[in-house]
Phi, psi and omega in degrees: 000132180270058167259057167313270160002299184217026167234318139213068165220352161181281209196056192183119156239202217259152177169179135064139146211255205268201192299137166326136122307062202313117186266028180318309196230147180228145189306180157242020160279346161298103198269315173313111184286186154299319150338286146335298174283331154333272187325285177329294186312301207286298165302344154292299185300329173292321173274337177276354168283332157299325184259038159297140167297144151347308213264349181096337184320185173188334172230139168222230198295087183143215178286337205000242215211036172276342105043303192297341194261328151304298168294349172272332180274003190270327213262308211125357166295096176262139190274026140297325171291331172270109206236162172252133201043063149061348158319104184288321201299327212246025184292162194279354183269320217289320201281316176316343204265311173287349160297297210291351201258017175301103166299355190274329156336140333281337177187185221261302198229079176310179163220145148351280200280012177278303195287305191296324173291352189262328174285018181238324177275320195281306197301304169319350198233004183058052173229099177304118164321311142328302175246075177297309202219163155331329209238319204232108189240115189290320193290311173313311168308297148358297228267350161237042153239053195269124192286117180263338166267024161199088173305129166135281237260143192267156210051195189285124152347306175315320183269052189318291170007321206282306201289289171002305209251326168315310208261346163292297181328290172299326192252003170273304170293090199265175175273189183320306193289350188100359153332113174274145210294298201275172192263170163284337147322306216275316193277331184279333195289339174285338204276320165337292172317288158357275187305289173333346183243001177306151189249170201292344181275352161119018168274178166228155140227188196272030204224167181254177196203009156275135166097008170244120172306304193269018198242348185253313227251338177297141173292155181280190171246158134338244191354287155344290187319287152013276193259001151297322174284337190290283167000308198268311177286331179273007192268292178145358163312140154245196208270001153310323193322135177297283200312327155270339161297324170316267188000288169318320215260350158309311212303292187326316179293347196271344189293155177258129174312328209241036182203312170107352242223145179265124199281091194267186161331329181243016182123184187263130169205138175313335190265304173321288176355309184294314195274327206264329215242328180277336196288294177297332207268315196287357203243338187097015189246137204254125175261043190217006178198170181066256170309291206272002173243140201274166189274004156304311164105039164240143169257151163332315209270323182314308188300303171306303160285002166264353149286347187287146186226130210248146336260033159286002156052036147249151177283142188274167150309296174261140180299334184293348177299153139218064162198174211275192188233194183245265211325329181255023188267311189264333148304308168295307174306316196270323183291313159305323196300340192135343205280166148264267162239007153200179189220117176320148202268132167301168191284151169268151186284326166339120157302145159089020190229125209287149156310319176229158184230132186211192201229114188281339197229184164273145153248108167332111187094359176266140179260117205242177200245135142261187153252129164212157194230129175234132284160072185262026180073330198264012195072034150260078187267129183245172224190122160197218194187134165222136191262119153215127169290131182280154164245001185205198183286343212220198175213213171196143180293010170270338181281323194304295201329287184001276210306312183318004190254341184220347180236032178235152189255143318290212186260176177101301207325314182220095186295277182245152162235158193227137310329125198266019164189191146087184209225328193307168196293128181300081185285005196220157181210117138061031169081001203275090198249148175321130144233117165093255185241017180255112198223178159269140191228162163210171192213138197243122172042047159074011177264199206290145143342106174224186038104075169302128236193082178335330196271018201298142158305142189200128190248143181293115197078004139323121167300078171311119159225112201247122193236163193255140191165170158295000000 
């Protein structure tokens, strides 16, 4: 079953990216109406209200069915509003929030995509990822399985997937304002990467294949393809790029003419499908027309909604199934609404209920994770997570740097800093020093480059970046 990622090909399975594609108004050349898909969202958004747990949960230990909060914000769901029997105390945002902010969480030996899947379902679910909790920083977590003998890529190399799902997580999970988190160092050493595993048919799969002849030349996966291109347009490629025209034009070789539906690795199944179509929906590509409509007179999305089965509005995995799956219930659904591999969380109908919930200040004496990026002008990028317990609500970039010379995953990040106390300006970096108008600078959750400043303020779940330059 191609729920790879994190169910079985290592630790992810599929979901989530940029912004919706709205299939609202459709060419007419396009046989899925809008109607149809109206319909398709509101009996998908039903079955998937269905696999709420008692307890209000949709996730617990391992994979469960957390996924879903990417396909309910895709539909127009916010998962503050999905409550079980109408009890608000037990809403699915409330209770997912207190799972991640859980130290047991997710388990004794996590891997990267533990963290990406999650950092892709809480911003879908209006859980700024950065601040779930006092304690639990999403993005920071990422950031320290940043491969340091071999840049761009996050996690083991081996496991390309990891690098895949980083760069939906970091450039999908945007902050509260819509902001992207990372620096542009951070996002071309992932995209570098990217590109470097396409295989020769213009696909990807979930394993790497740069720098193996016979790993660039193996057919690709459907799936992979999906959200590796999805990867690259949320990232800031755009679908002009030749690596998503290959890519469209794999997709494109994989269709059955007379179903719409893409003949992947493991057979024609609603998940590949899902994945292929969140892959184009992330990209700007209408999978309901041009490329995509077959000389049958079918589409991706035409095929998906003939797995659905109305009006309980879950999806089967196979057409020969006959009863729907969870996983191909949240693939189908987040692909018809239009998502990519996550969504921004809708405003909610709940009176009183914020679109986002975040955890606001540092608590003195708890010890919290940043995400920081150092940055020498030189194509020397260091990537790390720093562990610091705080003394007040807030901090300062001279306490990150500090604790970063001894308290970052990985190590390295930060050797020295000149001034080593005191609120004044960095004149040293790692031995690197200001000269002339090339200086140290930083930028906090992506805003503009200023003047770096032991005394900067550093806020709880802020994205650090510090760069050496003009």
């Amino acid at each position: 079953m191609p729920r790879s990622i994190s169910h079985s090909r290592t630790a992810f399975t599929a979901a989530a990216a940029l912004g919706a594609f709205a299939l609202t108004t459709l060419p007419a050349a396009a046989t899925s109406t809008p109607a149809q898909i109206a319909t398709s969202k509101t009996n998908g958004v039903g079955y998937l209200k269905s696999l709420q747990a008692a307890d209000g949960s949709y996730a617990g230990s391992g994979l469960s069915n957390e996924w879903a909060f990417s396909a309910l914000a895709s539909a127009g769901t916010a998962a503050v509003d999905v409550t079980p029997g109408g009890d608000t105390s037990k809403n699915a945002r409330t209770v997912y929030r207190n799972l991640l902010s859980t130290a047991g969480w997710p388990s004794s030996s996590p891997v990267v995509t533990d963290y990406e899947r999650a950092t892709l379902n809480a911003y879908a679910a209006g859980i700024d990822p950065a601040r779930v909790s006092a304690s639990r920083n999403l993005i920071a977590d990422i950031y320290a399985y940043w491969q340091t003998a071999e840049p761009g890529y996050i996690g083991p190399s081996a496991n390309f997937n990891g690098t895949v799902f980083a760069a939906l997580a970091l450039n999908g999970a945007k902050t509260q304002s819509g902001q992207t988190r990372i620096p542009q160092a951070l996002r071309n050493a992932v995209i570098t990467r990217l590109r470097a595993n396409q295989h020769n048919d213009g696909g990807w799969n979930y394993s790497k294949a740069e720098g193996n002849p016979s790993q660039l030349a193996a057919t690709s996966d459907i799936d992979m393809t999906g959200a590796a291109m999805a990867a690259l347009c949320v990232s800031g490629v755009p679908n002009t790029d030749t690596d998503i025209v290959q890519a469209k034009a794999f997709l494109k070789s994989k269709l059955v003419p007379n179903s719409g539906a893409f003949n992947a690795m493991f057979g024609v199944n609603t998940d590949s499908n899902g994945w292929a179509v969140s892959g184009l929906n992330a990209c700007g590509i209408n999978p309901q027309t041009g490329d995509f409509l077959t000389s049958m007179g079918k589409t991706p999305v035409d095929f998906l909604i003939a797995q659905q089965f109305n009006p309980g509005g879950g999806f089967k995995y196979l057409p020969s199934d006959t009863s729907p799956t969870a996983y191909a219930s949240i693939d189908g659904l987040r692909a018809v609404a239009g998502g990519g591999f996550t969504a921004a969380p809708p405003v909610p109908t709940t009176p009183g209920a914020p679109q986002w919930v975040a955890q606001s200040s540092l608590i003195s004496g708890t010890a919290m994770k940043l995400a920081l990026t150092v940055d020498d002008g030189a194509g020397n990028l260091k990537v790390c997570s720093v562990t610091l317990t705080p003394t007040g609500s807030t901090t300062t970039l001279g306490a990150v740097l500090d604790a970063a010379t001894s308290a970052a995953t990985p190590s390295g990040c930060v050797t020295t800093v000149t001034p080593s106390s005191g609120s004044g300006t960095i004149t040293s970096l790692n031995g690197k020093a200001n000269s002339g108008s090339s200086t140290w600078k930083v930028s906090i959750d992506g805003s503009s480059f200023a003047t770096a400043s032991r005394g900067q303020v550093v806020n709880l779940g802020d994205t650090i970046a510090v760069r050496w330059g003009a």
